[in-house]
C-alpha positions as CSV (number, residue, x, y, z in Angstrom):
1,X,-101.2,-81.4,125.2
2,X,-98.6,-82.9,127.4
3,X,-96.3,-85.8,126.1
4,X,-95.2,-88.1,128.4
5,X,-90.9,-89.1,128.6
6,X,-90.1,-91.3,127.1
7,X,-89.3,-94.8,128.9
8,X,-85.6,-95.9,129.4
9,X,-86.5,-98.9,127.0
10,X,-87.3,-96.5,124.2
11,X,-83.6,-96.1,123.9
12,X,-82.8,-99.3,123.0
13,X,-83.0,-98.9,119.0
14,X,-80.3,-96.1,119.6
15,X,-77.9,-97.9,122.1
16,X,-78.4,-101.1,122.3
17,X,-80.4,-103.7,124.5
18,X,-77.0,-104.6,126.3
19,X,-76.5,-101.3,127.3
20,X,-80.3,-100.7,128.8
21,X,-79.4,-103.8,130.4
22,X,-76.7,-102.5,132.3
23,X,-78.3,-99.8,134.1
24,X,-80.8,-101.9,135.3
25,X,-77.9,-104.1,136.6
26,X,-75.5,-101.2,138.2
27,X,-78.6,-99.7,140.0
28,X,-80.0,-103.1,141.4
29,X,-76.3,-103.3,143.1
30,X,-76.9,-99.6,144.9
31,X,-77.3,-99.3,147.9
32,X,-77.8,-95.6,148.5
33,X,-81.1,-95.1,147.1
34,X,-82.1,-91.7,148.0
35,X,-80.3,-89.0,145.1
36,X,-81.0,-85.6,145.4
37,X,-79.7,-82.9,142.9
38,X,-79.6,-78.9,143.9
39,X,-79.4,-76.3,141.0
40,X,-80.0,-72.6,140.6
41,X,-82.6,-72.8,138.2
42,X,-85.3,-75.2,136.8
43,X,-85.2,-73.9,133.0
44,X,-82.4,-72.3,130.4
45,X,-78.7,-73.7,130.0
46,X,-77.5,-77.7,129.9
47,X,-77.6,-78.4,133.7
48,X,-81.4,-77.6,133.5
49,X,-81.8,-79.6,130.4
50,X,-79.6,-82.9,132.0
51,X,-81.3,-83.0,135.1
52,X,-85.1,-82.7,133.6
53,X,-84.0,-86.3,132.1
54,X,-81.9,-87.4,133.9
55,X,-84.2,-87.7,137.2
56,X,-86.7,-89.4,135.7
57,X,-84.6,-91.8,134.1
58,X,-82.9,-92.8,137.2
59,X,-86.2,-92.9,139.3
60,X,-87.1,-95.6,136.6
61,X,-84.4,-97.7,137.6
62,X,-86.3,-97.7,141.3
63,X,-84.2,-95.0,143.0
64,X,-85.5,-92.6,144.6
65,X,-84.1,-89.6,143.0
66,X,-85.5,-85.5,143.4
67,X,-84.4,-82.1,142.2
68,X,-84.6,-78.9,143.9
69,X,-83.7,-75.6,142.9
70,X,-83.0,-72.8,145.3
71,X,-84.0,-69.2,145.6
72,X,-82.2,-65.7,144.6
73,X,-83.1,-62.4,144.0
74,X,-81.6,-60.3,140.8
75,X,-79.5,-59.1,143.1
76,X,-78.2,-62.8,144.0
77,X,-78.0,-64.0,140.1
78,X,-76.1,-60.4,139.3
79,X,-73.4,-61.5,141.9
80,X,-73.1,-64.9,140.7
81,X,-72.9,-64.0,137.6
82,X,-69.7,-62.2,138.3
83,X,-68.5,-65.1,139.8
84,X,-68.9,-66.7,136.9
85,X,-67.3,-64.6,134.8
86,X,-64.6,-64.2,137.0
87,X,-64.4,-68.2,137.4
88,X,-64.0,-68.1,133.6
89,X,-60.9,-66.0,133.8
90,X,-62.3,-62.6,133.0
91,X,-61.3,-59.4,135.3
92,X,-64.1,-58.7,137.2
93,X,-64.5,-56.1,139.6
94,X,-65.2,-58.3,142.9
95,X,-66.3,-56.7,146.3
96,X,-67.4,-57.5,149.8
97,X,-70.8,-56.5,149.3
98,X,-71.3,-59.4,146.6
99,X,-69.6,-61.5,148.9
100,X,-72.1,-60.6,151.4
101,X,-75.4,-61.0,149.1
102,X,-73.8,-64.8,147.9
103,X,-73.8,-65.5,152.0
104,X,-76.9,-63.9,152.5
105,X,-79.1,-66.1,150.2
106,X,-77.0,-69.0,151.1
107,X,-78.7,-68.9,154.6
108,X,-81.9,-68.3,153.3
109,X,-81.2,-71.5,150.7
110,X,-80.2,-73.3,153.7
111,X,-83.6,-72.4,155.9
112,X,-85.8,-73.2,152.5
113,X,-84.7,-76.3,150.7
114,X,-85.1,-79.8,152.3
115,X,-81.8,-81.6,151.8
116,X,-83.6,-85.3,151.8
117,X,-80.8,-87.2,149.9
118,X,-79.0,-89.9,151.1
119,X,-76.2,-89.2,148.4
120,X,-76.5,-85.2,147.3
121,X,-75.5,-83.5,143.5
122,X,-74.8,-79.4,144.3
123,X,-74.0,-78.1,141.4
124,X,-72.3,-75.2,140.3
125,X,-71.0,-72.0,142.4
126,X,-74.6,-70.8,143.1
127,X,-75.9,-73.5,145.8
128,X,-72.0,-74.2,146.6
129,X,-72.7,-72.6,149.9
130,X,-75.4,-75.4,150.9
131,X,-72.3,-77.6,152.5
132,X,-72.7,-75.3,155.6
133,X,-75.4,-77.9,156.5
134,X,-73.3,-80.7,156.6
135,X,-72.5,-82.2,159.7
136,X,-69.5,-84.6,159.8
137,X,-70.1,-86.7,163.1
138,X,-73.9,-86.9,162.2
139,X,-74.3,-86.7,158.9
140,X,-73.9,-89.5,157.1
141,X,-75.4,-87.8,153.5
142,X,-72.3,-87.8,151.0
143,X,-72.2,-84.6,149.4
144,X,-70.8,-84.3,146.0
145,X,-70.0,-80.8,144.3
146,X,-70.4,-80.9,140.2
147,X,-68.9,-77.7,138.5
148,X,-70.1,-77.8,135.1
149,X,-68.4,-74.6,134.3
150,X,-64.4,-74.2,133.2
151,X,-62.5,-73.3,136.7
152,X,-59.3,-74.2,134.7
153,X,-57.7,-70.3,134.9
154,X,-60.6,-68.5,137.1
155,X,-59.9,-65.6,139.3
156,X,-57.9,-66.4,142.4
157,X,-59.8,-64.0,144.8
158,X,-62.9,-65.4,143.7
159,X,-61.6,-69.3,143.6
160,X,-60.4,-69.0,147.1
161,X,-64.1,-68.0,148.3
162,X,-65.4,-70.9,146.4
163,X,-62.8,-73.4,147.2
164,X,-63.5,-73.0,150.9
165,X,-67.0,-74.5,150.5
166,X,-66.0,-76.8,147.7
167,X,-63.4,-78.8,150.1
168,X,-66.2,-79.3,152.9
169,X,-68.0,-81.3,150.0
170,X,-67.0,-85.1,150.2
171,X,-66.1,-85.0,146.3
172,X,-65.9,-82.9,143.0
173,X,-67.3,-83.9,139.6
174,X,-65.8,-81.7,136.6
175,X,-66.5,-82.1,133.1
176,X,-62.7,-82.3,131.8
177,X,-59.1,-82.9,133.2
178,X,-58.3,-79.4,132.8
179,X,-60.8,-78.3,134.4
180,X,-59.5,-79.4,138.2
181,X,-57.8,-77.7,140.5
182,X,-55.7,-78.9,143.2
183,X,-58.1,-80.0,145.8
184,X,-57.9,-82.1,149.1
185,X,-61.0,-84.1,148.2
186,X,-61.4,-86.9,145.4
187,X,-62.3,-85.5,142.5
188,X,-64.4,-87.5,139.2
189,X,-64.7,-87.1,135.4
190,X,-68.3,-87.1,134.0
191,X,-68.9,-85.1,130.9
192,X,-72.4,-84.1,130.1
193,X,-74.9,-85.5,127.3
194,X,-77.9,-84.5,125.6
195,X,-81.0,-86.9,125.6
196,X,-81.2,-88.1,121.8
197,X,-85.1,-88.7,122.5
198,X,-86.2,-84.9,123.5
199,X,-88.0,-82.4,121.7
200,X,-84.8,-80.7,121.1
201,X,-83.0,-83.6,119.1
202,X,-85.4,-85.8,117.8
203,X,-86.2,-86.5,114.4
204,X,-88.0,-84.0,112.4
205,X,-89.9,-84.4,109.5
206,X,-89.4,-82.2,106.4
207,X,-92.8,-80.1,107.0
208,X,-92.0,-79.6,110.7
209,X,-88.5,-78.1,109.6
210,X,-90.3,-76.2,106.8
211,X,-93.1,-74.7,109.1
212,X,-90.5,-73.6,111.4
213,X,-88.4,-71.5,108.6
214,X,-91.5,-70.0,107.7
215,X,-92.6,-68.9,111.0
216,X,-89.4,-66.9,111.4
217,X,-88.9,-66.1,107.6
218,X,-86.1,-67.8,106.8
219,X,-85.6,-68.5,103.4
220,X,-84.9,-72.2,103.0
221,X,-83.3,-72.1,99.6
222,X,-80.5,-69.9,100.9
223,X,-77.2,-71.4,102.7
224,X,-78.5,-71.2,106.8
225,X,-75.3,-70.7,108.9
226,X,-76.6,-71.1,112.3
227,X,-75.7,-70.4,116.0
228,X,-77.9,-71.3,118.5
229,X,-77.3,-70.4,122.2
230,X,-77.4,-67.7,125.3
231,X,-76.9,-63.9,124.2
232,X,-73.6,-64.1,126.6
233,X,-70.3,-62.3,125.9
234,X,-69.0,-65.9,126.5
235,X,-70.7,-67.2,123.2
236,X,-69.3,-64.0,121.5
237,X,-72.0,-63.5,119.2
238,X,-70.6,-60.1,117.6
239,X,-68.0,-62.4,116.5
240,X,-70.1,-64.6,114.8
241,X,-71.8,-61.3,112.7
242,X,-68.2,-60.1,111.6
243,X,-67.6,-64.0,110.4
244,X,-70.9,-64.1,108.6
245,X,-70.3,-60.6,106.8
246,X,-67.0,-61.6,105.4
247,X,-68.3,-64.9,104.3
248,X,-71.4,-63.0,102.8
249,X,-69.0,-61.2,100.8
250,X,-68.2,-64.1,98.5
251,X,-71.2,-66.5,99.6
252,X,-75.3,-65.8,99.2
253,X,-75.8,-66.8,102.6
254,X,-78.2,-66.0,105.8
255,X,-77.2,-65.7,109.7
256,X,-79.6,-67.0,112.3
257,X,-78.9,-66.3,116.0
258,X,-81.3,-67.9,118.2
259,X,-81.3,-68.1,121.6
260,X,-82.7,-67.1,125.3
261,X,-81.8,-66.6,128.7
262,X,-81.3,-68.4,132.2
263,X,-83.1,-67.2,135.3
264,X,-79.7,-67.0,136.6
265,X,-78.5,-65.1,134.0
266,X,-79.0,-61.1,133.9
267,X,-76.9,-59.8,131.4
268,X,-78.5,-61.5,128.1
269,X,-80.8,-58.5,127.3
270,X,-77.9,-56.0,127.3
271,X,-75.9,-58.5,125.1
272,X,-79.2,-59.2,122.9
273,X,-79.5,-55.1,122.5
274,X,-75.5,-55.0,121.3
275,X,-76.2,-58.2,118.6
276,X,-79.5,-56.4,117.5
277,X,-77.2,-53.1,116.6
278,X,-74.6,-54.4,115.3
279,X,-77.2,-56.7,112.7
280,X,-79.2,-54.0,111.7
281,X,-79.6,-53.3,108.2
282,X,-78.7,-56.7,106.8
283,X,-82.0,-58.6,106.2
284,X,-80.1,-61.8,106.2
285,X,-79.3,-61.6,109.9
286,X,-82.3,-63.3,111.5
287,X,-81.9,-62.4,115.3
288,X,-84.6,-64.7,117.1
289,X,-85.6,-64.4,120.7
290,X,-86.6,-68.1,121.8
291,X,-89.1,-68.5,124.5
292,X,-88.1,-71.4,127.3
293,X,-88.8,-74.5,126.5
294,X,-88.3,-74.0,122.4
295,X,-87.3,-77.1,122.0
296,X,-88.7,-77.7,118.9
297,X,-87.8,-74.8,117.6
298,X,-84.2,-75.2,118.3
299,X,-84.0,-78.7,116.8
300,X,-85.8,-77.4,113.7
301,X,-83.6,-74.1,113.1
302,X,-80.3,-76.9,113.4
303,X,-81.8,-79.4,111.3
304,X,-82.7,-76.8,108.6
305,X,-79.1,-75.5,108.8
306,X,-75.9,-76.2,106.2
307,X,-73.9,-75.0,108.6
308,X,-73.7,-74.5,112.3
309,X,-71.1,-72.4,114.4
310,X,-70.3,-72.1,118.2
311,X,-67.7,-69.3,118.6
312,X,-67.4,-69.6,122.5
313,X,-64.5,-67.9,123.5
314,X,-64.8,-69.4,127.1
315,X,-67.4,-72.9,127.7
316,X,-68.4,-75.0,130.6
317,X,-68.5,-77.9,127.8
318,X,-71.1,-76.6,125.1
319,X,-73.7,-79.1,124.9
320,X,-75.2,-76.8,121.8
321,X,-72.3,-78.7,119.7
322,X,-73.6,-81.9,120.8
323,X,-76.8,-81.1,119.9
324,X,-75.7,-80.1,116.5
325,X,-73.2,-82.7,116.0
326,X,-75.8,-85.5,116.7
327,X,-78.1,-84.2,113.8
328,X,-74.6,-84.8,111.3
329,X,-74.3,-81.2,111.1
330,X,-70.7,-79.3,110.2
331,X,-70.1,-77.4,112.5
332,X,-67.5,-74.4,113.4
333,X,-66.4,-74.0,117.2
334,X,-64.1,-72.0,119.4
335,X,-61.5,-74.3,120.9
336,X,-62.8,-73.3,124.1
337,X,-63.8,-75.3,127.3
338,X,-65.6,-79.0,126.5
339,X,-66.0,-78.1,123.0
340,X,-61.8,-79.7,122.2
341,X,-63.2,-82.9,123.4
342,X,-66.2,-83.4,120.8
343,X,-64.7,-81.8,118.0
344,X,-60.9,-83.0,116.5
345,X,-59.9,-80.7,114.3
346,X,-61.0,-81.4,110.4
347,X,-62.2,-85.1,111.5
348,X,-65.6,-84.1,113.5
349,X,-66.1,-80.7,113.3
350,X,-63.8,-77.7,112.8
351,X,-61.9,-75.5,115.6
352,X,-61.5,-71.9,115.5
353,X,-59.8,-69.3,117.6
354,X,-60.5,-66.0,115.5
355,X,-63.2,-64.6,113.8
356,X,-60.9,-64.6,110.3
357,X,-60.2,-68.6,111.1
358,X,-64.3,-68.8,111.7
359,X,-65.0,-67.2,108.3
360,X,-62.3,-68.9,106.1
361,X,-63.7,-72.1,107.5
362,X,-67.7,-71.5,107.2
363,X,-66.8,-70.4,103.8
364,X,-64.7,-73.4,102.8
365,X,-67.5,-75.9,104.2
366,X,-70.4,-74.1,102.6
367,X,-68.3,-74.7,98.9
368,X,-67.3,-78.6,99.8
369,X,-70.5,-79.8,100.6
370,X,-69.1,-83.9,100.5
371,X,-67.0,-82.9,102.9
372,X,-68.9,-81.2,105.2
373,X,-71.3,-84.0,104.7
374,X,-68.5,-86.1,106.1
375,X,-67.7,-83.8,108.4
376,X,-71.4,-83.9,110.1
377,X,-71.2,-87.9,110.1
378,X,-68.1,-89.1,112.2
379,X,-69.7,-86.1,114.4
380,X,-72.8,-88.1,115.0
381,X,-71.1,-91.2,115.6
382,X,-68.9,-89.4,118.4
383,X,-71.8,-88.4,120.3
384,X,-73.7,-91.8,119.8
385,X,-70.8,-93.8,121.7
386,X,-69.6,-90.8,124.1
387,X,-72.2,-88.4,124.9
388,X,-75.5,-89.5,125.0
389,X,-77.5,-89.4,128.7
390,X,-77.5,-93.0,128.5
391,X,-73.8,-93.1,129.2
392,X,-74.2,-90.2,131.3
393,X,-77.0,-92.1,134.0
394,X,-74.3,-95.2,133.7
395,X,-71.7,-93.1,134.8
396,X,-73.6,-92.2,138.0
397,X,-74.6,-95.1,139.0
398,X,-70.8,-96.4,138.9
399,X,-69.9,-93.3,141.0
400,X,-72.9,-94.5,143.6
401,X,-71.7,-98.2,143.4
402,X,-68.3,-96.4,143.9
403,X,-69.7,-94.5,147.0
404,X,-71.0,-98.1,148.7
405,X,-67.4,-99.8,148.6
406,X,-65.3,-96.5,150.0
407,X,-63.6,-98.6,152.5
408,X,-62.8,-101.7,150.0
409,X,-59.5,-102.4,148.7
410,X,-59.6,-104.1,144.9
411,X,-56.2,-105.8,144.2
412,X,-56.6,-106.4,140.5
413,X,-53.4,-109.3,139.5
């Protein structure tokens, strides 16, 4: 059965009718109505997730706005996932032969996807390369690059291959301060959002959540400390097993690690064979391979969970908090990436940097469950006035409106 989106009205009981009313407003002012949006893959990881709502909620506010992905081998998405290690700061062996394969498909990219857009979202390193096809004297698309991942300490050999595209864009977009870099075009904050009316995040009732835990065998009368997200090196989910096992020590408690891949993503098998062995034996580590599009799942797994952790040692901005955090969940991150700007220490959610720290503090919410409780609330109410995709669409439209008055001067007195 397919559901249809819901409308950009339906959100009104969550944000407001002023709020509605000012999208309507900011995109009756545009005058750029063609958008166009370029990713590297149509399902798996938050840019995939943003972009299948946020299209359709901008074409509802009667622009015309499209998403295209582009092509790549495994050959391609092994490459550029080196790159983004290596953007992340890890030490990555980096050679002219990868460097070869990201040019290679960038050409083909460039022969195979219609660039249609009168104002046009690249994001990330993999399409970076699609600025080649920009033509300054008689082009007049503007071209706007949006990393989503943290650049803030990347590899310099492997920066200075991407910045030479990234400065032929017209402007960057990055998710936090800290993650610019010095850059000779404008450069925008936008953090991302999660859609509060999706599968993924929508209110469950109790026999949905139940069905789910029995489906996967999860006993629901037992503390659930959950993580859900990639099997990446990033997320460091070995970390998360030591944490649980010294919190088992003391605690009756069950682990559930739930997650999938990306299509641009090869390594999560190798990293799901390394959780698997270092779980096995312990019948209270449920290691759950989720399908794409388990959004239902997902939602029900965090729901059903006491506590939830997200013990990234490196993030773009880790929309799997926000998630979490809007369903007034406690939860227990690395102070990695985007996740420092949802959670404030002790206030919405707690901040780790060690898989002792992650322990003593799963163990401390799981035996003050007011606190947690609180914990979980002032979490929700950070995401409903800061990261929902309502604020999100509003924030591109103002860069659009932005993008029709380059050549105006505002004196404010």
């Amino acid at each position: 059965m397919i559901t249809a989106l819901p409308s950009i009205r339906d959100y009104e009981p969550i944000v407001g009718k002023d709020c509605i009313d000012e999208l309507f407003y900011l995109a009756g002012r545009i005058q750029r109505r063609k958008i166009q949006h370029i990713n590297s893959t149509p399902v798996g990881g938050g840019v995939a997730e943003i972009l299948a709502r946020m299209v359709p909620l901008i074409r509802e506010l009667d622009l015309d706005a499209s998403w295209d992905v582009i092509k790549g081998g495994d050959d391609f998405f092994a490459v550029t996932k080196e790159f983004h290690n290596a953007l992340h700061g890890k030490t990555q062996l980096i050679t002219e032969e990868m460097y070869d394969i990201y040019e290679h498909y960038t050409n083909l990219n460039l022969e195979l996807t219609p660039l249609i857009g009168d104002v046009i979202f690249v994001h990330d390193p993999q399409p970076a390369g699609l600025i080649k096809a920009k033509l300054r004297d008689e082009d007049h698309r503007y071209w706007i690059w949006r990393c989503h991942i943290d650049v803030s300490n990347p590899d310099r050999q492997v920066w200075r291959f991407l910045k030479k595209y990234v400065e032929r864009y017209d402007s960057a977009i990055f998710s936090m301060p800290s993650f610019a870099q010095v850059l000779s075009i404008p450069q925008f904050l936008i953090a991302p959002s999660i859609d509060p009316l999706s599968k993924k995040n929508i209110e469950l009732s109790q026999e949905e959540i139940q069905g789910v835990l029995e489906r996967f065998q999860i006993d629901p009368e037992l503390p659930i400390v959950t993580q859900i997200s990639r099997f990446d090196r990033f997320k460091d989910p070995i970390g998360v097993i030591e944490a649980y096992k010294i919190v088992s020590r003391h605690i009756d408690c069950q682990l559930v690690l739930a997650g999938g891949g990306a299509s641009d993503d090869p390594e999560g098998a190798e990293v799901l064979s390394e959780v698997k062995a270092k779980s096995e034996g312990d019948k209270n580590i449920h290691i759950i391979e989720l399908a794409p599009n388990s959004d239902f799942e997902i939602n029900a797994l965090q729901r059903a969970s006491t506590v939830i952790i997200q013990k990234s040692l490196k993030e773009g901005f880790g929309l799997t908090v926000t998630e979490a955090l809007w369903k007034g969940k406690p939860v227990v991150a690395g102070a990695a990436g985007g996740i420092v700007t949802q959670i404030e220490n002790k206030i919405t959610g707690m901040l780790v940097s060690s898989v002792e720290g992650a322990a003593y503090k799963i163990e401390y919410l799981l035996n003050n469950p007011d606190f947690a409780e609180q914990l979980g609330e002032n979490g929700r109410q950070h995401v409903l006035h800061n990261f929902l995709i309502t604020r999100h669409v509003r924030d591109h439209l103002l860069l659009l409106l932005y993008l029709d008055h380059l050549n105006e001067t505002v004196v404010k007195i």
